[in-house]
GUMIVEX-15229 format. One record per residue: residue in one letter; x negated, y negated, z negated of N, C-alpha, C in turn. Coordinates in pm, whole numbers, m for minus. Each point is the difference from the previous one (the first is absolute). Example, Ala and Ser with C-alpha at 12.3 -4.5 7.8 and 13.67 -1.06 7.14 Angstrom:
<pt residu="A" n_c1="m1319" n_c2="569" n_c3="m780" ca_c1="89" ca_c2="m119" ca_c3="0" c_c1="m90" c_c2="m120" c_c3="0"/>
<pt residu="S" n_c1="35" n_c2="m105" n_c3="72" ca_c1="m82" ca_c2="m119" ca_c3="m6" c_c1="77" c_c2="m109" c_c3="m73"/>
//
This chain:
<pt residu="X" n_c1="m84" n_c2="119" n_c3="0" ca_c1="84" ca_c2="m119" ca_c3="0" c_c1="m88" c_c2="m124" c_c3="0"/>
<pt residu="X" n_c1="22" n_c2="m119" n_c3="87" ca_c1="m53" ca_c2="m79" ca_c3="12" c_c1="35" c_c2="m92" c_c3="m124"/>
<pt residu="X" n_c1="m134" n_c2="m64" n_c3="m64" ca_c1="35" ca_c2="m86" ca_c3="m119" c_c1="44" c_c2="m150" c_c3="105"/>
<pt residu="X" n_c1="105" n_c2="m4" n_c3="m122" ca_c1="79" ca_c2="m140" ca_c3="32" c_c1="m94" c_c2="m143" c_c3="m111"/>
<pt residu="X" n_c1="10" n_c2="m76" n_c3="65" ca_c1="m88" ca_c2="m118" ca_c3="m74" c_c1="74" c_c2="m127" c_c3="9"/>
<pt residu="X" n_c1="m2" n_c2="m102" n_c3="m96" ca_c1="35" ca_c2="m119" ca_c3="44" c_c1="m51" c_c2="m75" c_c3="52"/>
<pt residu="X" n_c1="81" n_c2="m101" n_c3="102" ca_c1="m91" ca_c2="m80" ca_c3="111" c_c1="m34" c_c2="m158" c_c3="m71"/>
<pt residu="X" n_c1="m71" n_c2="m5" n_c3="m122" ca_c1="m25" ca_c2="m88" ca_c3="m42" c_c1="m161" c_c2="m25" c_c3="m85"/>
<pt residu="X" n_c1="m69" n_c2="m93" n_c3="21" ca_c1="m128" ca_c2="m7" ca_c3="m57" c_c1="m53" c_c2="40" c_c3="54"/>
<pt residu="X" n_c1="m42" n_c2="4" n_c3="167" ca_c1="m100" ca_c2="24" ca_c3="84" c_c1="m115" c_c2="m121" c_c3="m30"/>
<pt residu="X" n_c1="m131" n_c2="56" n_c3="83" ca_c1="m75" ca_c2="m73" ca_c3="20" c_c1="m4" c_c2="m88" c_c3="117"/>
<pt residu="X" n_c1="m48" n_c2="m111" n_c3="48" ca_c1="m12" ca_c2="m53" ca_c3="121" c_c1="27" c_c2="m188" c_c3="1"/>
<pt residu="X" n_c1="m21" n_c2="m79" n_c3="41" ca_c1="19" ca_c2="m109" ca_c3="48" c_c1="197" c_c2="m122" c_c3="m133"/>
<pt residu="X" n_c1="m69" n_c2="m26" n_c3="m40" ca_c1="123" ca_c2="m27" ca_c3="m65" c_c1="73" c_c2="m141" c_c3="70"/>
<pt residu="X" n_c1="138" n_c2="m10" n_c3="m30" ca_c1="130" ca_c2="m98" ca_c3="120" c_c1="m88" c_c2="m87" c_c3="m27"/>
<pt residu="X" n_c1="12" n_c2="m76" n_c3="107" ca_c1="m48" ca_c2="m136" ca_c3="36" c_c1="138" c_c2="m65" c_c3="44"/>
<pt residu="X" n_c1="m4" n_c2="m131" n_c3="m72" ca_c1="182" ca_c2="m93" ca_c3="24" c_c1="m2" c_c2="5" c_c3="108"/>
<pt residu="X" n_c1="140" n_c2="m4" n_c3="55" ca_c1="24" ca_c2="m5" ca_c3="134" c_c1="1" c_c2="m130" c_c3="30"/>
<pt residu="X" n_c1="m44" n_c2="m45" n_c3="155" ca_c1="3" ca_c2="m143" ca_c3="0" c_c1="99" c_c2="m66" c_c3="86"/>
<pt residu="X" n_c1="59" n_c2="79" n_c3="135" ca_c1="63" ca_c2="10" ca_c3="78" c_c1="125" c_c2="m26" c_c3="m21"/>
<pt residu="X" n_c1="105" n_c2="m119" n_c3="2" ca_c1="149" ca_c2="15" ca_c3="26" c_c1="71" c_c2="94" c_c3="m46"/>
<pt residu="X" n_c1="2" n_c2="50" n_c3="117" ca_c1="115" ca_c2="90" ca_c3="66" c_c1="m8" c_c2="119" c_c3="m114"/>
<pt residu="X" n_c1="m106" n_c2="66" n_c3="m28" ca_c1="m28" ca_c2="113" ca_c3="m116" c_c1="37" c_c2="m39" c_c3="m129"/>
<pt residu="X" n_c1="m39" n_c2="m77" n_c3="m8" ca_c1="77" ca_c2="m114" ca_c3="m154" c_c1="113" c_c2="m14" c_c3="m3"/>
<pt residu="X" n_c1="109" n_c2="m35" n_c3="106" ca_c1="118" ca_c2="m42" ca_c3="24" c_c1="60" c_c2="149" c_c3="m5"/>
<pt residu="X" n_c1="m1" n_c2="98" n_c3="61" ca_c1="55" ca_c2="118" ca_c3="m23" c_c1="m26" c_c2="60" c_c3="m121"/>
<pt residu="X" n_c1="m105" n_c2="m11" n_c3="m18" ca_c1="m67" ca_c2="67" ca_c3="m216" c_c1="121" c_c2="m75" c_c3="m70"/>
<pt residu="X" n_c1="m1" n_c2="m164" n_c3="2" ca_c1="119" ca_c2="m22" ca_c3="m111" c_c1="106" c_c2="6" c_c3="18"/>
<pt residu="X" n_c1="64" n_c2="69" n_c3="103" ca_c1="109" ca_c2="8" ca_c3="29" c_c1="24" c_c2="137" c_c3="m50"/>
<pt residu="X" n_c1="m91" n_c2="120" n_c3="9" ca_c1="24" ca_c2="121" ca_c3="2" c_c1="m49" c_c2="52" c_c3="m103"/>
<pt residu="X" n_c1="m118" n_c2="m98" n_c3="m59" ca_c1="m49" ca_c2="79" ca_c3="m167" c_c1="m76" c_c2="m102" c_c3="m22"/>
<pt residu="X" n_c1="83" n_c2="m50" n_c3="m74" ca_c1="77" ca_c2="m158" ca_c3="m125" c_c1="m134" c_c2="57" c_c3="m126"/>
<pt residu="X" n_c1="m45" n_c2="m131" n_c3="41" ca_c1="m92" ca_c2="12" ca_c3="m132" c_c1="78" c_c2="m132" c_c3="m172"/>
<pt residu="X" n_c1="126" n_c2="116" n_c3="m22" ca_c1="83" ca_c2="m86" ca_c3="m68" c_c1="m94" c_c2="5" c_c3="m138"/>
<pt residu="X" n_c1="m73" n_c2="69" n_c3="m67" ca_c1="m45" ca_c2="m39" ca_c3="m136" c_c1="m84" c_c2="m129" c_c3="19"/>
<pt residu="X" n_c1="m100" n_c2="m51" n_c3="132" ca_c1="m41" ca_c2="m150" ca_c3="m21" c_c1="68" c_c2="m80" c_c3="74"/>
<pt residu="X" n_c1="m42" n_c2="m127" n_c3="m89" ca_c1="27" ca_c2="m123" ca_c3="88" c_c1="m52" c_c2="m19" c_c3="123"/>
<pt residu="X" n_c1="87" n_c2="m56" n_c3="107" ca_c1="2" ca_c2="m8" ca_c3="123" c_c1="m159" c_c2="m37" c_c3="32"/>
<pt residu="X" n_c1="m19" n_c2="m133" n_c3="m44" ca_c1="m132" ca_c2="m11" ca_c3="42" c_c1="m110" c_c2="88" c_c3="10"/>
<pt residu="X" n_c1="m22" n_c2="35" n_c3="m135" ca_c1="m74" ca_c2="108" ca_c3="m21" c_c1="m14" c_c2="135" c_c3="41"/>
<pt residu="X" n_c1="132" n_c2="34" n_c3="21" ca_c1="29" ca_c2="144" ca_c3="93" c_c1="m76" c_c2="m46" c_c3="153"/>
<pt residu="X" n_c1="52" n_c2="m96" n_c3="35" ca_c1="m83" ca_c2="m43" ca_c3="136" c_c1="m137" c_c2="m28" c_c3="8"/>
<pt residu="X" n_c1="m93" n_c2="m28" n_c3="m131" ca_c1="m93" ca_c2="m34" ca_c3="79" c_c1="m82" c_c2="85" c_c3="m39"/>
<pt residu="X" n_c1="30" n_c2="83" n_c3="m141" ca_c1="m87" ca_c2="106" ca_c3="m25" c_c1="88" c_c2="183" c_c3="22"/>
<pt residu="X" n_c1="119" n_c2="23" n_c3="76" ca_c1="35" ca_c2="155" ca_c3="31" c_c1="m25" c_c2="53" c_c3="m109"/>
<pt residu="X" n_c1="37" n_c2="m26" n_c3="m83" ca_c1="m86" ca_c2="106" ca_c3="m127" c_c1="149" c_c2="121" c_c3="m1"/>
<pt residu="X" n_c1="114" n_c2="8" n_c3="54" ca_c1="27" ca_c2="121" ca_c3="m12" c_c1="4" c_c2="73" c_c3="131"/>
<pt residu="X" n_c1="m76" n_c2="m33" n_c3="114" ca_c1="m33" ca_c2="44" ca_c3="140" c_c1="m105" c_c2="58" c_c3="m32"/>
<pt residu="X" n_c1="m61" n_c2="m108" n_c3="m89" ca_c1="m178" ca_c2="63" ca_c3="m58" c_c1="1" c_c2="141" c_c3="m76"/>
<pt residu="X" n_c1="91" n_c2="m37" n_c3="m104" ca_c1="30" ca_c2="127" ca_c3="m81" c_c1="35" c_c2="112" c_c3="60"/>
<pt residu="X" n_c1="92" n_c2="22" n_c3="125" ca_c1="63" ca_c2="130" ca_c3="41" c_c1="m110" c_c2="40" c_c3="78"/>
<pt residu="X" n_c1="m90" n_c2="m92" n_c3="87" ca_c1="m41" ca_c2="8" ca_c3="117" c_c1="m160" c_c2="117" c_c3="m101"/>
<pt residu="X" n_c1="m25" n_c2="m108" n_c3="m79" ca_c1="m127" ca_c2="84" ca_c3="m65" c_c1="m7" c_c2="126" c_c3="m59"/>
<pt residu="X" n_c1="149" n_c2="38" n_c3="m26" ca_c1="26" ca_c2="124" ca_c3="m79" c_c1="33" c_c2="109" c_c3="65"/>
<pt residu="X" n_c1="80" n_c2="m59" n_c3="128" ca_c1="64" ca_c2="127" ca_c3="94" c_c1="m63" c_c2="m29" c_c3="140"/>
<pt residu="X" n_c1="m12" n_c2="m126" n_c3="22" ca_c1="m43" ca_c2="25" ca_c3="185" c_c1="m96" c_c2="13" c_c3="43"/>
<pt residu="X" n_c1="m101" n_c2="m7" n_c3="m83" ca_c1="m120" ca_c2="10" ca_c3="2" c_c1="m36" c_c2="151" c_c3="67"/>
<pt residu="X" n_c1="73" n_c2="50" n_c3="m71" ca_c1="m22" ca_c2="161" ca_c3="19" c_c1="35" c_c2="58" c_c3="126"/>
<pt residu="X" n_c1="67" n_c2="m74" n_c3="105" ca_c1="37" ca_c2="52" ca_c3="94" c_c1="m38" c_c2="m122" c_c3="114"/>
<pt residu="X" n_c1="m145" n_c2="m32" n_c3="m28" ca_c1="m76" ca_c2="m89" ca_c3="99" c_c1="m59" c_c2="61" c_c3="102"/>
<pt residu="X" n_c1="m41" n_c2="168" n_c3="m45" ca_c1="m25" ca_c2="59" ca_c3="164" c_c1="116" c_c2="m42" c_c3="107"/>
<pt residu="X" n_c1="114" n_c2="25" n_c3="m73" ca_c1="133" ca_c2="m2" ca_c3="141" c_c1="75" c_c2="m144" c_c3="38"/>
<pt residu="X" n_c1="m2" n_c2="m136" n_c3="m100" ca_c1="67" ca_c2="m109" ca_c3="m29" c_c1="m84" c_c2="m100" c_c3="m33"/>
<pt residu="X" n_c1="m83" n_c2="m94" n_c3="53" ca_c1="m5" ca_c2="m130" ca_c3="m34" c_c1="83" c_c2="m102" c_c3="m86"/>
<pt residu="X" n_c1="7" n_c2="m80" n_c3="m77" ca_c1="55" ca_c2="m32" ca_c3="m148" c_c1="103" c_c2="m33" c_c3="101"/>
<pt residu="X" n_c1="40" n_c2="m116" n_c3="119" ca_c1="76" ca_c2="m19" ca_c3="55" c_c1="86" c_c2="110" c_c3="37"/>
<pt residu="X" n_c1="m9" n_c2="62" n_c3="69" ca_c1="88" ca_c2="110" ca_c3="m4" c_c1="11" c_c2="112" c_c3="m51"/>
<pt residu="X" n_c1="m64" n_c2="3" n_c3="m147" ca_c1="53" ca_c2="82" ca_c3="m126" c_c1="111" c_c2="m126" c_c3="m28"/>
<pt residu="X" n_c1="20" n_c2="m122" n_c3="m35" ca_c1="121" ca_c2="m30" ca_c3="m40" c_c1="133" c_c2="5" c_c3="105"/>
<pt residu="X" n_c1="m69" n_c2="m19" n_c3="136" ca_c1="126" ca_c2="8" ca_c3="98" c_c1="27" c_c2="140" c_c3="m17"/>
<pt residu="X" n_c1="m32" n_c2="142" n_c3="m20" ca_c1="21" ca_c2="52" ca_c3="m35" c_c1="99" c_c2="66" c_c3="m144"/>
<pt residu="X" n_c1="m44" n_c2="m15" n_c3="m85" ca_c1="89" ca_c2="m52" ca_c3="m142" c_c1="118" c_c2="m52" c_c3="33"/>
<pt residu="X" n_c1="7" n_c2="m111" n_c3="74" ca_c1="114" ca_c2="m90" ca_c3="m31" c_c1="109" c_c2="98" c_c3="117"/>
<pt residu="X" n_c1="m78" n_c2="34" n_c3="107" ca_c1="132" ca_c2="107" ca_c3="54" c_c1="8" c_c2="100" c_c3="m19"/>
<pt residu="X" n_c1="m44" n_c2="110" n_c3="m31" ca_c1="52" ca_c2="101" ca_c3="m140" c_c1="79" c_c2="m50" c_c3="m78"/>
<pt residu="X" n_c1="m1" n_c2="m93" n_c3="m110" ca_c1="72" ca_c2="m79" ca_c3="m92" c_c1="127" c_c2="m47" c_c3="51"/>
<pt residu="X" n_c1="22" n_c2="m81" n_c3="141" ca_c1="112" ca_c2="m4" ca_c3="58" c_c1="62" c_c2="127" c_c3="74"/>
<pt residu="X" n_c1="m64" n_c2="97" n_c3="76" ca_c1="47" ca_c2="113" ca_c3="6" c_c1="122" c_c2="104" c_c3="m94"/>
<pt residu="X" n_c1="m135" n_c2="m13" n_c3="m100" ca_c1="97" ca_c2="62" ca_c3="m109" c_c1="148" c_c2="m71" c_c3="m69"/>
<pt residu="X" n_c1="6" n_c2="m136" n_c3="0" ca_c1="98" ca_c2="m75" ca_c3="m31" c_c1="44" c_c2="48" c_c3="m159"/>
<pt residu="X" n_c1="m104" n_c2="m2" n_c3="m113" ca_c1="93" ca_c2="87" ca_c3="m114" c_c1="48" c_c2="m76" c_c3="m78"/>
<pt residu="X" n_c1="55" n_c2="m133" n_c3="36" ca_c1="106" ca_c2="m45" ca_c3="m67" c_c1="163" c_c2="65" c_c3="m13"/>
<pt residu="X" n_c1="19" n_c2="21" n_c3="182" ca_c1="100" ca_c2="6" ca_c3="79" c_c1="15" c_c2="191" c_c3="m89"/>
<pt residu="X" n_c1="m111" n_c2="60" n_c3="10" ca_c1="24" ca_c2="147" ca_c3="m15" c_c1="40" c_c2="m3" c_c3="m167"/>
<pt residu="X" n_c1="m74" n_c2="m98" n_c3="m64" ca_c1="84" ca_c2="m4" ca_c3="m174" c_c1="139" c_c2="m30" c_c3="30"/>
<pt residu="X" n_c1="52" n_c2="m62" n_c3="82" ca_c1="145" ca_c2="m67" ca_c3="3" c_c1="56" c_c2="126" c_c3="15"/>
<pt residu="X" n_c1="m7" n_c2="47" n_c3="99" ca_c1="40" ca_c2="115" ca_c3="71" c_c1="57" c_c2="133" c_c3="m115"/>
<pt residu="X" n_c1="m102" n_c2="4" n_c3="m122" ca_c1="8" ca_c2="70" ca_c3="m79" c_c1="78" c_c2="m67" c_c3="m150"/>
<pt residu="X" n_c1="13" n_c2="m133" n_c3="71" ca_c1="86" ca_c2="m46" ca_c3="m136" c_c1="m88" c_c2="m76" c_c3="m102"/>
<pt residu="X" n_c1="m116" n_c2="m13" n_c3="14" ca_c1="m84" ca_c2="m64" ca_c3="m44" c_c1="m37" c_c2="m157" c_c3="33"/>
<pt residu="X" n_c1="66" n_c2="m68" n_c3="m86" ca_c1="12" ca_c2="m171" ca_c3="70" c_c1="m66" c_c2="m66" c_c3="m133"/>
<pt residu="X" n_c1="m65" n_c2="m120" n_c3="80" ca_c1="m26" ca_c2="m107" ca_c3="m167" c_c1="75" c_c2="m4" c_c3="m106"/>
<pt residu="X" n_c1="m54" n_c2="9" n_c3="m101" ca_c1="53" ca_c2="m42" ca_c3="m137" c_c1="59" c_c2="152" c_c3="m31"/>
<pt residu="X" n_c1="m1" n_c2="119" n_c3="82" ca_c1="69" ca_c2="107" ca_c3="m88" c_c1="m132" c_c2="64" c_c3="4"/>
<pt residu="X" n_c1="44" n_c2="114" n_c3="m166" ca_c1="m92" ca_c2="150" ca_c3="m35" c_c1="31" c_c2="95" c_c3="35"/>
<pt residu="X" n_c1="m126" n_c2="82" n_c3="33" ca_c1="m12" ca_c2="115" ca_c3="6" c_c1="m105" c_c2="70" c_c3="m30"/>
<pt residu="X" n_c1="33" n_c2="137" n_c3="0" ca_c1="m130" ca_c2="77" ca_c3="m77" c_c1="m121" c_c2="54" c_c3="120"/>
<pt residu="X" n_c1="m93" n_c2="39" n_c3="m85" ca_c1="m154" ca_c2="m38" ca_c3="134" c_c1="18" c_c2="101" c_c3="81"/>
<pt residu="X" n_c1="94" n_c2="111" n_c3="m37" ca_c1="30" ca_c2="103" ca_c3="94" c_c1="134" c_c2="m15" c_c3="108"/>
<pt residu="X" n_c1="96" n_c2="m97" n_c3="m6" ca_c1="84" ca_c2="m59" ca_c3="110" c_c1="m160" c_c2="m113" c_c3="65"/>
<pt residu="X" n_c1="0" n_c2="m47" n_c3="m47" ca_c1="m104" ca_c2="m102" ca_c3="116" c_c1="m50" c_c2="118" c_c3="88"/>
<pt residu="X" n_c1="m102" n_c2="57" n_c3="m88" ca_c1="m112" ca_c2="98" ca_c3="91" c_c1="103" c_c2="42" c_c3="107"/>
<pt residu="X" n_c1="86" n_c2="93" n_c3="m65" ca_c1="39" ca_c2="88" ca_c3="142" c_c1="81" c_c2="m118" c_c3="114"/>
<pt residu="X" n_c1="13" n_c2="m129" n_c3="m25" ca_c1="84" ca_c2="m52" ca_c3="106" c_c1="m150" c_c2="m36" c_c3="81"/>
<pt residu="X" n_c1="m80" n_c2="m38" n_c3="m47" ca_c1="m123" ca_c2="m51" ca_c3="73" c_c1="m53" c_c2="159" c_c3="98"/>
<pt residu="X" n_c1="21" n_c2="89" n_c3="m84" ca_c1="m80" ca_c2="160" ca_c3="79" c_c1="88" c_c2="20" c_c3="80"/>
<pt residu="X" n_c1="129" n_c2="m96" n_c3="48" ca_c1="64" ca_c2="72" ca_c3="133" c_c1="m42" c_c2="m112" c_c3="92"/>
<pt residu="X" n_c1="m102" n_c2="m47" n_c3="m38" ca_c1="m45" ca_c2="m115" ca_c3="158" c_c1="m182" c_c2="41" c_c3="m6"/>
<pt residu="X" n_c1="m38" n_c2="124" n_c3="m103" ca_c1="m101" ca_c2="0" ca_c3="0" c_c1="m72" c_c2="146" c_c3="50"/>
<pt residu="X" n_c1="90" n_c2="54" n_c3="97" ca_c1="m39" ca_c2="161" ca_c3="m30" c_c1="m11" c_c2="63" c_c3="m91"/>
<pt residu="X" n_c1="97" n_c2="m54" n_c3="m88" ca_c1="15" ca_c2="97" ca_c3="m158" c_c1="m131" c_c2="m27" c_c3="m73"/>
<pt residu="X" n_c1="m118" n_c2="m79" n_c3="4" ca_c1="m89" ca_c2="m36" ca_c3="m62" c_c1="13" c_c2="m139" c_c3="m64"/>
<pt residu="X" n_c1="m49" n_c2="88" n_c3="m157" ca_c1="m9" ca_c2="m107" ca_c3="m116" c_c1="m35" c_c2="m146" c_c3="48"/>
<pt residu="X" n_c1="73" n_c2="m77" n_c3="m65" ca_c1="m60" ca_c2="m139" ca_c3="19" c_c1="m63" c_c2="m53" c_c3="m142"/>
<pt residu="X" n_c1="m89" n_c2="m125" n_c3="m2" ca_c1="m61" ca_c2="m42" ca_c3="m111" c_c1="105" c_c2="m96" c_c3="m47"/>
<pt residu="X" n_c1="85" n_c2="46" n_c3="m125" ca_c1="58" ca_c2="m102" ca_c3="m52" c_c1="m64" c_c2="m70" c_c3="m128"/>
<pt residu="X" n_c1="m16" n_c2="m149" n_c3="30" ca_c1="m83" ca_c2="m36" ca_c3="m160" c_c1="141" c_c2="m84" c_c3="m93"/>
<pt residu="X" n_c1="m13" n_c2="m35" n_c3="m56" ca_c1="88" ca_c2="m51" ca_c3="m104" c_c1="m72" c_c2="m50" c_c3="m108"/>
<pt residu="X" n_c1="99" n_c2="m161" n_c3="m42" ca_c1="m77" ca_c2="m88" ca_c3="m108" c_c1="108" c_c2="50" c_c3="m107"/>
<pt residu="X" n_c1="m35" n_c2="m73" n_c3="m147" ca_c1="92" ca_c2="m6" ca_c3="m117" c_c1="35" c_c2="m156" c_c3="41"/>
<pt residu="X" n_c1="103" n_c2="m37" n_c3="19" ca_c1="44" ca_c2="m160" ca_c3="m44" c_c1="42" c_c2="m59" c_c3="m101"/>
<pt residu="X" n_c1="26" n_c2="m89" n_c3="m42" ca_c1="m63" ca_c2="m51" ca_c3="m118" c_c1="128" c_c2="17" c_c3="m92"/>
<pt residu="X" n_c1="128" n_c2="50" n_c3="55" ca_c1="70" ca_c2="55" ca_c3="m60" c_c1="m32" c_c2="141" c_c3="m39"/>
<pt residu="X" n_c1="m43" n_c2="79" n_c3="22" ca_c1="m68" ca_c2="95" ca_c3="m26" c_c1="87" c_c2="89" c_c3="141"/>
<pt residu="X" n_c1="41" n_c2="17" n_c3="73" ca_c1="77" ca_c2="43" ca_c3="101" c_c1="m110" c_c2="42" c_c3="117"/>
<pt residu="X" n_c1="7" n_c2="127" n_c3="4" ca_c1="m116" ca_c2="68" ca_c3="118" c_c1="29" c_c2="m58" c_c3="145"/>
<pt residu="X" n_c1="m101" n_c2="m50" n_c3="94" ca_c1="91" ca_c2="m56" ca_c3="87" c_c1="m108" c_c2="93" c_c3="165"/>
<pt residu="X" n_c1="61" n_c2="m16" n_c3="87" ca_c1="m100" ca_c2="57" ca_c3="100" c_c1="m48" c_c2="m143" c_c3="26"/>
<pt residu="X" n_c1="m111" n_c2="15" n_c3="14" ca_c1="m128" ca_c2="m68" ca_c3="60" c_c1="m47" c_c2="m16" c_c3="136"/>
<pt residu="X" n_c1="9" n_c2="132" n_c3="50" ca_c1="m86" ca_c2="14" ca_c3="150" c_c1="43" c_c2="106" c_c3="7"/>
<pt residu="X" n_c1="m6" n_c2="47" n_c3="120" ca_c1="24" ca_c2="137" ca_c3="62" c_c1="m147" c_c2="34" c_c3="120"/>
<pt residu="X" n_c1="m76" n_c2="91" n_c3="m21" ca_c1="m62" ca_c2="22" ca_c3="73" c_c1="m9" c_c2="112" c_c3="109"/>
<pt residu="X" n_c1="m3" n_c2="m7" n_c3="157" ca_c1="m5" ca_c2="129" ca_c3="54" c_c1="m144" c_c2="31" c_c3="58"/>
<pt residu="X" n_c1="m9" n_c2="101" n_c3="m24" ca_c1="m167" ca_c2="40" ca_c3="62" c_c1="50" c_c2="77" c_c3="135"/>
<pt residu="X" n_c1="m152" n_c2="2" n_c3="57" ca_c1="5" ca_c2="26" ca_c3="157" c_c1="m129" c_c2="39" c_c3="31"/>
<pt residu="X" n_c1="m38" n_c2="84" n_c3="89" ca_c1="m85" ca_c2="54" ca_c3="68" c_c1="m142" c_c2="m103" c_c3="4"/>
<pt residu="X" n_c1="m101" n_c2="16" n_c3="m8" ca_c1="m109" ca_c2="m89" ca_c3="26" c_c1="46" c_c2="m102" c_c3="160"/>
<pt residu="X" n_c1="14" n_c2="100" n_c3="74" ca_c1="103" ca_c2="m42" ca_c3="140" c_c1="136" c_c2="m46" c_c3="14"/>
<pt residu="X" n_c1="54" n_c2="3" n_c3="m144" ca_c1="153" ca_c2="m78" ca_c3="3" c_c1="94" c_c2="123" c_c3="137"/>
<pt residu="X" n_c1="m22" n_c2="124" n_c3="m17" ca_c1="57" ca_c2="79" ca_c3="93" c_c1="64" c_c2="107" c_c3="m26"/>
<pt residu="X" n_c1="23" n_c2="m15" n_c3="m149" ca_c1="130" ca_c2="9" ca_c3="m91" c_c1="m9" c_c2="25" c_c3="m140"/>
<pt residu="X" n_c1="80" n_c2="41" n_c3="m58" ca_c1="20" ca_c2="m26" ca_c3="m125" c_c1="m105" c_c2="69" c_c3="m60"/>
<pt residu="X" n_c1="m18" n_c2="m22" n_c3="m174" ca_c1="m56" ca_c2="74" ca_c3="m42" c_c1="8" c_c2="m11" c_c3="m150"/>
<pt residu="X" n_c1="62" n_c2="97" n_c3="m141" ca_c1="76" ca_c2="10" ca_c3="m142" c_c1="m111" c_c2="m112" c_c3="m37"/>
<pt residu="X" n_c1="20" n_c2="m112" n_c3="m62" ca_c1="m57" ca_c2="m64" ca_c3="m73" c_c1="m6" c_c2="25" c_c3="m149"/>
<pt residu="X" n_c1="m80" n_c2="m1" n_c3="m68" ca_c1="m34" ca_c2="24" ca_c3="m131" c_c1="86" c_c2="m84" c_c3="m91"/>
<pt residu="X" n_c1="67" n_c2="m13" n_c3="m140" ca_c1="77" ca_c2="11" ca_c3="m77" c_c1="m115" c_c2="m151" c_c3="m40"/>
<pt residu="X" n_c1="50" n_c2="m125" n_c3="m33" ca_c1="m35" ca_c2="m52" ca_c3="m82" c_c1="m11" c_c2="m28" c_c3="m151"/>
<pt residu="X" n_c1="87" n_c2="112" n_c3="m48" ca_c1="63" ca_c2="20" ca_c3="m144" c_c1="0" c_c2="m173" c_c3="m60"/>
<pt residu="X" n_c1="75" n_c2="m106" n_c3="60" ca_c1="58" ca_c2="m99" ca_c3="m52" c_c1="138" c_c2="m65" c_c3="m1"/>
<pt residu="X" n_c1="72" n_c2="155" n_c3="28" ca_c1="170" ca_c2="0" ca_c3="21" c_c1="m43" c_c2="95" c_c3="m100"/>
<pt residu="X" n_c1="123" n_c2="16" n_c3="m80" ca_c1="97" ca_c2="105" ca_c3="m80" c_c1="35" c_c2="100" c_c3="82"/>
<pt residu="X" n_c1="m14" n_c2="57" n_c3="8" ca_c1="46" ca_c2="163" ca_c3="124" c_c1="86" c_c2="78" c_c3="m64"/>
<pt residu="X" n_c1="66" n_c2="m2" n_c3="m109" ca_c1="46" ca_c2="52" ca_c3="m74" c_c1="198" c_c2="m31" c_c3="80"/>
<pt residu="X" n_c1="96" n_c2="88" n_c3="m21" ca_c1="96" ca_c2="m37" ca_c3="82" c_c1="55" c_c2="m43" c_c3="m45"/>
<pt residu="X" n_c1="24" n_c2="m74" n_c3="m123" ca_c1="52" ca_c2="m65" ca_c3="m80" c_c1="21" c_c2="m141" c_c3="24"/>
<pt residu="X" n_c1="m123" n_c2="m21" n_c3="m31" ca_c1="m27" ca_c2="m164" ca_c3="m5" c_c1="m5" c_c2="m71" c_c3="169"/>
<pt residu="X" n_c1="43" n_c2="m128" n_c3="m31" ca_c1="81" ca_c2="m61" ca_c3="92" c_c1="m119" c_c2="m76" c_c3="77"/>
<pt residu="X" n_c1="m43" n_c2="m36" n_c3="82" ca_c1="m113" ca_c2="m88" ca_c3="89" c_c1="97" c_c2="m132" c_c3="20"/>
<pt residu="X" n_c1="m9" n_c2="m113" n_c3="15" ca_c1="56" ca_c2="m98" ca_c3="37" c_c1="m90" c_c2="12" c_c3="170"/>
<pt residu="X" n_c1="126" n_c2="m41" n_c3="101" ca_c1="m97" ca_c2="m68" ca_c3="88" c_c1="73" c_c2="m162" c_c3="66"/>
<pt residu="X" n_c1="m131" n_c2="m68" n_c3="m8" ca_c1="19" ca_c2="m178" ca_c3="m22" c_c1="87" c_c2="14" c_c3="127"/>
<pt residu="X" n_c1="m99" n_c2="13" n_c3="103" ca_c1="4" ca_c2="m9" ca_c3="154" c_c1="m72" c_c2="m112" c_c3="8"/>
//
């Protein structure tokens, strides 16, 4: 059996800001660097920087940083997993447990795990965070992503999701 690995913390060349328009103009449209302020998201990418250094790096034999994100961003629209939570009844502001999320996400994923992370909010209320899907070094299909153990998995307890 081939060992499975995560595609993150390679070695090689780390993001350099993008300087170009048009790549900028589609990045904030498609992945919102909402935790900074505008300015600052613009002139230093620090969460283009962050994804780019952790995951795209690793797949620089096949993708140049430019199109590792044009990449990303259509997978990400491909998959549409807002529309597929709706679908399952899963809309802003309602709970559910980490095992209704998972399986509505594993029917757009080839039945492979997705990375769900989850914060505590300051009400103390578990909330989903992020959803992550992993993919082939080649993005040429799916592949079970590893368990972040920062959801409750337990079938009990309720996940809020914001949207």
């Amino acid at each position: 059996e081939k060992k499975r690995y995560r595609l993150e913390f390679c070695p090689g060349d780390k993001f350099s800001r993008f300087k170009e328009d048009n790549i900028i103009n589609v990045l904030e449209r498609h992945w919102i660097q909402m935790r900074f302020d505008e300015d600052y998201a613009n002139s230093k990418q620090p969460l283009w920087e962050h994804e780019y250094n952790r995951h795209g790096i690793c797949c620089k034999n096949l993708y140049d940083q430019k199109a590792y994100f044009l990449l990303a961003m259509r997978l990400k629209d491909k998959l549409d997993l807002l529309t597929t939570l709706r679908t399952h009844g899963i809309t802003p502001g309602t709970k559910h447990t980490f095992g209704e999320i998972q399986k509505a996400i594993k029917t757009v994923t080839n039945n492979n795990d997705p990375a769900l992370k989850c914060v505590e909010n300051i009400k103390g209320v578990m909330e989903l965070n992020e959803i992550g899907i992993c993919y082939t070094p080649a993005a040429d299909r799916f592949e079970r992503c590893r368990h972040s153990n920062t959801c409750d998995e337990t079938s009990s307890t309720k996940i809020l999701f914001r949207g």
